[in-house]
C-alpha positions as CSV (number, residue, x, y, z in Angstrom):
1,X,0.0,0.0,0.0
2,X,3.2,2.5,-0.5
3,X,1.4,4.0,-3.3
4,X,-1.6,5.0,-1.2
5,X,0.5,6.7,2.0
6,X,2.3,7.9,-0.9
7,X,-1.2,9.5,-2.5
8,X,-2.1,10.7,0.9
9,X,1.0,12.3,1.9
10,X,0.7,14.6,-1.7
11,X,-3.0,15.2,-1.0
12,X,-2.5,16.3,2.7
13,X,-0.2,18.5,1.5
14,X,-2.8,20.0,-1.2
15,X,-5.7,20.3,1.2
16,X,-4.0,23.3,2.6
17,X,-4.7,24.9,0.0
18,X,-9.1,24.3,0.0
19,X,-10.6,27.8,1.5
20,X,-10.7,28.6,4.9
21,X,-13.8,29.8,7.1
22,X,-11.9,33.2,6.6
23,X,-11.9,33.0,3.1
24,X,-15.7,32.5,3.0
25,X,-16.5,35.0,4.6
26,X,-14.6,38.0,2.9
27,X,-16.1,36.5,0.2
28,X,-19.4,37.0,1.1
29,X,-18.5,40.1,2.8
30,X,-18.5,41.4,-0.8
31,X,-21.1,43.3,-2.6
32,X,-20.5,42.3,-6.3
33,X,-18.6,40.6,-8.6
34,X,-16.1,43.0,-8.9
35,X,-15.5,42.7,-5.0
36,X,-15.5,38.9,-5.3
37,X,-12.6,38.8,-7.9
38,X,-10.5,40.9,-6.2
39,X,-10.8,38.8,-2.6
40,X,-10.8,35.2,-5.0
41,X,-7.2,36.6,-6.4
42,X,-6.2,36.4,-2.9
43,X,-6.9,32.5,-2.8
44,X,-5.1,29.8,-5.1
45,X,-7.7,30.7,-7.6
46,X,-6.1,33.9,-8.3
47,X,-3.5,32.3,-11.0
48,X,-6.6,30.9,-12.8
49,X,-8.4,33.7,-12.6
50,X,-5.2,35.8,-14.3
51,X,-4.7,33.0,-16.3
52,X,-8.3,33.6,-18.7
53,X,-7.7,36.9,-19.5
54,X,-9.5,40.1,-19.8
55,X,-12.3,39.9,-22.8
56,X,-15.2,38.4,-20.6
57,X,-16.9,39.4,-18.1
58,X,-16.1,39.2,-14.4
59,X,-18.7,36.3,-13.8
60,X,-17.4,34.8,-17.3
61,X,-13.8,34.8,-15.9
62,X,-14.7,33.8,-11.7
63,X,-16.6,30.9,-13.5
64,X,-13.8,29.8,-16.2
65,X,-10.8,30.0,-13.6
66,X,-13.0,27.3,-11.3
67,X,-13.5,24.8,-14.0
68,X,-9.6,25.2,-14.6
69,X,-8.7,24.9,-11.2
70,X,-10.6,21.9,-11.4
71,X,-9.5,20.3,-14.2
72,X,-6.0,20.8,-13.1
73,X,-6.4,19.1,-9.6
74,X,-8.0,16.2,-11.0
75,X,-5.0,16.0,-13.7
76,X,-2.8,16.2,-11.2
77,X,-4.8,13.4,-8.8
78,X,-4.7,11.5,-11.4
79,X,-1.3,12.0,-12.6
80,X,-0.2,11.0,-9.5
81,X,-1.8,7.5,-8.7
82,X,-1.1,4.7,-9.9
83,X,-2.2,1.1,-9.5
84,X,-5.0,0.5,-6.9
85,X,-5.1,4.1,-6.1
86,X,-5.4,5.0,-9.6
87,X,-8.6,2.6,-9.7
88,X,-9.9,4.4,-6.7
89,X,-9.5,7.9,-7.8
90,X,-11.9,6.5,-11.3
91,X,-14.3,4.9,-8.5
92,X,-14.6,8.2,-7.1
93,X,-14.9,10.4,-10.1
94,X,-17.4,8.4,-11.6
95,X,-19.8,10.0,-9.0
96,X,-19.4,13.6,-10.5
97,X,-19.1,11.5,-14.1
98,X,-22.4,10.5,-14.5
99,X,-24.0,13.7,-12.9
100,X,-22.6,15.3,-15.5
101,X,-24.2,13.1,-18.5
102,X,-27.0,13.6,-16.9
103,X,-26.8,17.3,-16.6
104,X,-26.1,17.0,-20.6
105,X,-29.5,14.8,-21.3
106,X,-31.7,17.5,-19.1
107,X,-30.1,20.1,-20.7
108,X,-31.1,19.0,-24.0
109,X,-34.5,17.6,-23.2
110,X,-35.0,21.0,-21.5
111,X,-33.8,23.1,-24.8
112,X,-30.9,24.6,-22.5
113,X,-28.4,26.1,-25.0
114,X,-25.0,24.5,-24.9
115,X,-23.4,27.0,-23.6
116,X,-25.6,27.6,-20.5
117,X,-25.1,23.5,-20.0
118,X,-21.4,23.7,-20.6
119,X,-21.5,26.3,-17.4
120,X,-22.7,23.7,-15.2
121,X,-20.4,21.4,-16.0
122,X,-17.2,20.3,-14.1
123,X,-14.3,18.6,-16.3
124,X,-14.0,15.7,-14.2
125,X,-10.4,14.2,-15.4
126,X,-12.4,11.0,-17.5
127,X,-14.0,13.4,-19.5
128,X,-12.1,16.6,-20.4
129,X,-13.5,20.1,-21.7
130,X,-13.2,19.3,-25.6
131,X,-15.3,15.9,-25.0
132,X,-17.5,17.9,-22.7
133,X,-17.8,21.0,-25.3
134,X,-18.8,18.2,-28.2
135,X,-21.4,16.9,-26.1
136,X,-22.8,20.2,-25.4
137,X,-23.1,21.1,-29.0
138,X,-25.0,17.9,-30.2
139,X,-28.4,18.9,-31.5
140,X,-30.6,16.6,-29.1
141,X,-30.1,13.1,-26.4
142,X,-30.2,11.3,-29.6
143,X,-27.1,12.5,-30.9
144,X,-25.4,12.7,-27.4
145,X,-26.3,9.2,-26.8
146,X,-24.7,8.4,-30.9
147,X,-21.6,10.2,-29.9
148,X,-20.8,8.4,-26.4
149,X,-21.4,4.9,-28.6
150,X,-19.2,6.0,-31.6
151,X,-16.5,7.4,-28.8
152,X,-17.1,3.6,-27.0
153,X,-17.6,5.6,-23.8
154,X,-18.3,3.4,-20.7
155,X,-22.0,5.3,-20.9
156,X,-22.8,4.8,-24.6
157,X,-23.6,1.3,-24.1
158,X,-26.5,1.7,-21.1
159,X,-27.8,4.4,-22.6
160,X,-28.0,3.1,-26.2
161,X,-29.5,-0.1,-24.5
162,X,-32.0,2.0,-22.8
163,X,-32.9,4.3,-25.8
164,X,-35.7,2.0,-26.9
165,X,-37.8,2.1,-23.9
166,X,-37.0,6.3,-23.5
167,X,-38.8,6.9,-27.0
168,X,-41.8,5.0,-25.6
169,X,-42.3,6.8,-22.8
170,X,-40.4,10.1,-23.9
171,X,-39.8,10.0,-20.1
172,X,-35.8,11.1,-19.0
173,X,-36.1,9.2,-16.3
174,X,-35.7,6.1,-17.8
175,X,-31.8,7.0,-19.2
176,X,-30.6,8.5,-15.5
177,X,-32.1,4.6,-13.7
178,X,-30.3,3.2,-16.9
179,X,-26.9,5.2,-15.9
180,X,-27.6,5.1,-12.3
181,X,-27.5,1.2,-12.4
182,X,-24.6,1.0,-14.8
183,X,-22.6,3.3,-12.2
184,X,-23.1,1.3,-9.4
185,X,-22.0,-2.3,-11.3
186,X,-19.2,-0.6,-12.4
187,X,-18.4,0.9,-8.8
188,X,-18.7,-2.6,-7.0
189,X,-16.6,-3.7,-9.6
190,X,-13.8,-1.8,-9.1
191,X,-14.0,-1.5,-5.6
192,X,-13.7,-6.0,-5.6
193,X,-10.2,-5.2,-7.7
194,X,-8.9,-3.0,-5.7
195,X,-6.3,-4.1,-2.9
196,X,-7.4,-2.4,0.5
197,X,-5.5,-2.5,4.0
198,X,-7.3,-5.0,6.3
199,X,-7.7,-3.2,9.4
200,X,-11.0,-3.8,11.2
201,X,-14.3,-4.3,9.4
202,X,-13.9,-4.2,5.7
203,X,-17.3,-2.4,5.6
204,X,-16.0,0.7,7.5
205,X,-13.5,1.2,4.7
206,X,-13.9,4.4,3.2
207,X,-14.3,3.2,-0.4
208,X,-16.7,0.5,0.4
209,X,-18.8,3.0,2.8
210,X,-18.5,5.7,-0.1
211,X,-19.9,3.3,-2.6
212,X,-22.5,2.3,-0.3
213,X,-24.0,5.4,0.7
214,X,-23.9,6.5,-2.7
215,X,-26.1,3.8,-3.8
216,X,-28.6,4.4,-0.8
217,X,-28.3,8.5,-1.7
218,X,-29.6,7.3,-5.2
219,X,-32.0,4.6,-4.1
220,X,-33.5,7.7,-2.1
221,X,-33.4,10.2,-4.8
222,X,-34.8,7.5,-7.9
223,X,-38.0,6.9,-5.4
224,X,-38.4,10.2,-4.0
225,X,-38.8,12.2,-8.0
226,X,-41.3,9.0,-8.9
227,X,-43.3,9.6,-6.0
228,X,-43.3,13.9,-6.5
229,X,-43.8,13.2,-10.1
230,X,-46.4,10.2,-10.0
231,X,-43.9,8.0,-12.4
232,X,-45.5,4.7,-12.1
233,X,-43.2,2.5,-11.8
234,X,-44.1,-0.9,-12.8
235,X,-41.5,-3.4,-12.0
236,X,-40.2,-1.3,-8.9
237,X,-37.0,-3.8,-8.4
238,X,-35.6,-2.6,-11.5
239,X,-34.8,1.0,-10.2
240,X,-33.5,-0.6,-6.8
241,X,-29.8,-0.9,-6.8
242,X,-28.3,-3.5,-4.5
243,X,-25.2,-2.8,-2.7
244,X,-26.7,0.5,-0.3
245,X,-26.1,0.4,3.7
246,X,-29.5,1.6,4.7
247,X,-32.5,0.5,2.9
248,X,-33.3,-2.8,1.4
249,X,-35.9,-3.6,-1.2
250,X,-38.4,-3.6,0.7
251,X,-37.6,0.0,2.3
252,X,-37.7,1.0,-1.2
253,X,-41.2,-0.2,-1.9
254,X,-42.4,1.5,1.0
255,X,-40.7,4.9,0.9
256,X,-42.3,4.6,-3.0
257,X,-45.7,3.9,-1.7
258,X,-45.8,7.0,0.0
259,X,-48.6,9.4,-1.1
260,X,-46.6,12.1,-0.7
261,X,-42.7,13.9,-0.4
262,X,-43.3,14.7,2.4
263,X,-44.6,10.9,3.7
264,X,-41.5,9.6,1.5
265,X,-39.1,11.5,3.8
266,X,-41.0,10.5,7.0
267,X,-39.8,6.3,5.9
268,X,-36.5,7.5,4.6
269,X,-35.3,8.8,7.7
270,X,-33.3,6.0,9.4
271,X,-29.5,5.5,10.0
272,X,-27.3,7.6,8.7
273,X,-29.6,10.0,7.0
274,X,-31.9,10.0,9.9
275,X,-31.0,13.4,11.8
276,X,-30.1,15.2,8.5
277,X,-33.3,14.3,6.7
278,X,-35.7,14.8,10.5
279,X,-34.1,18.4,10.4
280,X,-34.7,19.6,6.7
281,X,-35.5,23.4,6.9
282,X,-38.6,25.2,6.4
283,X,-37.6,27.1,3.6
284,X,-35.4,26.1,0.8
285,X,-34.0,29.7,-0.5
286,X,-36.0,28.9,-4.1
287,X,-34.7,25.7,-4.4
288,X,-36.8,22.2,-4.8
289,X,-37.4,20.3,-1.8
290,X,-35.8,17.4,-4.0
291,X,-32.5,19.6,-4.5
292,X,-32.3,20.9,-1.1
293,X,-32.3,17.0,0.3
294,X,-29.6,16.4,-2.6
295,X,-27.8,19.1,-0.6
296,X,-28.2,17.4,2.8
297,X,-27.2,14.2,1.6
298,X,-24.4,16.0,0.9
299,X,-23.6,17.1,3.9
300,X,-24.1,13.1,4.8
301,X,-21.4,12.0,2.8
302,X,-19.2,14.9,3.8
303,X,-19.3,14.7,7.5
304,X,-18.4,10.7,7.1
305,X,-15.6,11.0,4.9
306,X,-14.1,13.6,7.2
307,X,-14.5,10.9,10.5
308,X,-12.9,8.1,8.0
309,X,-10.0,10.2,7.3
310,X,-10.1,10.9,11.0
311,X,-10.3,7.2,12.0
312,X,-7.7,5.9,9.5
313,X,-5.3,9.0,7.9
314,X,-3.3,6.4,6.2
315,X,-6.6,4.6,4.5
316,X,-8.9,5.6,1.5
317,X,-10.7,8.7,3.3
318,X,-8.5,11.1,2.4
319,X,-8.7,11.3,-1.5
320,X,-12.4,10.7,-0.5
321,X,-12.8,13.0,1.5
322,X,-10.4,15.6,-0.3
323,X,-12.5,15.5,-3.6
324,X,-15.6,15.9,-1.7
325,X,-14.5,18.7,0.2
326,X,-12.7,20.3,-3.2
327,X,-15.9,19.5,-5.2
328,X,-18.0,21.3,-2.6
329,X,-15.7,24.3,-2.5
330,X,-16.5,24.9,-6.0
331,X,-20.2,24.5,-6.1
332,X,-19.8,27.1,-2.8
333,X,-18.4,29.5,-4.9
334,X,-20.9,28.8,-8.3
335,X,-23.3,29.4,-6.0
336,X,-22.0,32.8,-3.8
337,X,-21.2,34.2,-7.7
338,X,-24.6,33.6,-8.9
339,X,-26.4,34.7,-6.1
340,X,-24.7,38.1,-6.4
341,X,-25.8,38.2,-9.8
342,X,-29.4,37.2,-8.8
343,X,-29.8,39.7,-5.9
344,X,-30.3,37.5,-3.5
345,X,-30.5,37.8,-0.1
346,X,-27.4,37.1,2.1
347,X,-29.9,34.8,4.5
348,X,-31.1,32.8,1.2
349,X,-27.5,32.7,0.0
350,X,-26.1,31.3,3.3
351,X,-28.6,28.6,2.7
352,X,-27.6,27.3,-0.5
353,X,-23.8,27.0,0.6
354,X,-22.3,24.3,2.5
355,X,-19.9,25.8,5.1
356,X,-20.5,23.3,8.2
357,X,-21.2,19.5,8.3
């Protein structure tokens, strides 16, 4: 396991460099973008920032130098990890991976013009900004599904499988359960070939606990949008992924049963997600009851990466925790740049960002 203390040691030394409380709040001590890009120059973004140049706009630039900043700490992640740890870095990526297909397939069923999808995109190191740019342009989900098959991209063969069934029903839903299901077999398939230090339980490890929770997050999110959106779903145990921590089959029937969101959330409270999902706020700050329980979730996932790190420094929770904590540092700042541009509220704002867990 030399290549993973190896891994850890480089990544400890790069988490010094993730924002501090501090940095947050000059931030959002700020009144416009102008203010923002002058405190951001005063992070390690401010060699990104420099680095586009001046003919855009400030928001255009802020927005740029993250993706770039990005792109060049996954580069370098992977750059640097080979072996096992280079299988576990993909493990993890493929999280943010298939988010973003499926940002690309709502943007086009939604009529989103490329580059408004492009903008809420993050290069994620498997696929880089020309592929993501190419997949932005196609003219419909058609043509994006054609292009991931002609590139022989991991996610061209689910979604061509599924294609079939998705003109019948001309319902999206049925290309994220088919991507959803081919991430998780290719997860546990990795996660069986990769060599991890045996100390205590295996299932506390923090790849095998990531893996897990991320197929209960999207057990819970698949049955939560069919019950708000009355999808009728007729062979239920095709949307259940196996493999998740805290509900079973049946758990899934049951939270789908529920007449309501709010009736759904009531069941899916339980273990891990129980306090987060008892405690959801009374006001969501414009966003969906669905998206603000994507955000606690987050906060989930967060808070037990940062205690497996804690637990074991020398195991797998510290690129796992590390790309969480560097992937919410950037939707933080997406989201304190855009709601300067919207107007809104500091109270809302503070809302929408993650800043404790």
């Amino acid at each position: 396991m030399s290549d993973l203390y190896n891994l850890n040691a480089r990544i400890r030394a790069l988490w010094g460099r993730l924002l501090t409380r501090s940095d947050y709040e000059k931030l959002l001590a700020s009144p416009g973008l102008p203010e923002i890009a002058a405190a951001l120059r005063e992070t390690p973004y401010g060699f990104f920032i420099e680095s586009v140049g001046r003919g855009i706009s400030d928001a255009g630039r802020m927005e740029e130098a993250l993706r770039r900043n990005f792109q060049e700490t996954l580069s370098w992640l992977l750059s640097v990890s080979g072996g096992d740890c280079r299988e576990a870095v993909r493990l993890l990526l493929g999280s943010w991976e298939v988010q973003a297909v499926k940002t690309i397939l709502r943007g086009k069923a939604a009529g989103i013009p490329p580059e408004e999808i492009l903008a809420s995109l993050l290069p994620t190191g498997l696929h880089g900004e020309a592929a993501l740019q190419e997949l932005c342009r196609q003219p419909n989900i058609r043509a994006v599904v054609d292009l991931l098959a002609t590139w022989r991209d991991p996610w061209g063969g689910p979604l061509s499988r599924a294609m079939r069934e998705y003109r019948e029903q001309k319902d999206l839903f049925v290309l994220e359960a088919a991507l959803d299901r081919f991430r998780a077999d290719q997860a546990a398939s990795l996660l069986r070939e990769i060599r991890r230090p045996h100390r205590g339980d295996e299932r506390e490890d923090a790849l095998a606990l990531f893996l897990a929770l991320s197929v209960d997050r999207t057990n819970l999110m698949t049955a939560l949008k069919a019950v708000e959106e009355k999808i009728p779903l007729a062979d239920r145990r095709a949307f259940f992924l196996a493999g998740g921590r805290i509900y079973a089959a049946r758990d899934f029937d049951r939270i789908l049963s529920s007449r309501s969101v709010a009736d759904a959330l009531v069941l899916s409270a339980r273990s891990l997600f129980s306090r987060t999902l008892g405690t959801m706020p009374a006001s969501f700050a414009g966003m969906t009851l669905l998206t603000a329980v994507e955000r606690q979730l987050d906060r989930v996932l967060l808070k037990v990466m940062r205690a497996r790190m804690r637990s074991d420094p020398l195991g797998w929770g510290m690129p796992a925790s590390f790309l969480l904590n560097k992937t919410r540092e950037i939707q933080n700042l997406r989201m304190i740049f855009r709601g300067r541009m919207a107007g809104l509220p500091d109270p809302d704002l503070m809302e929408l960002l993650i800043l404790e867990y």
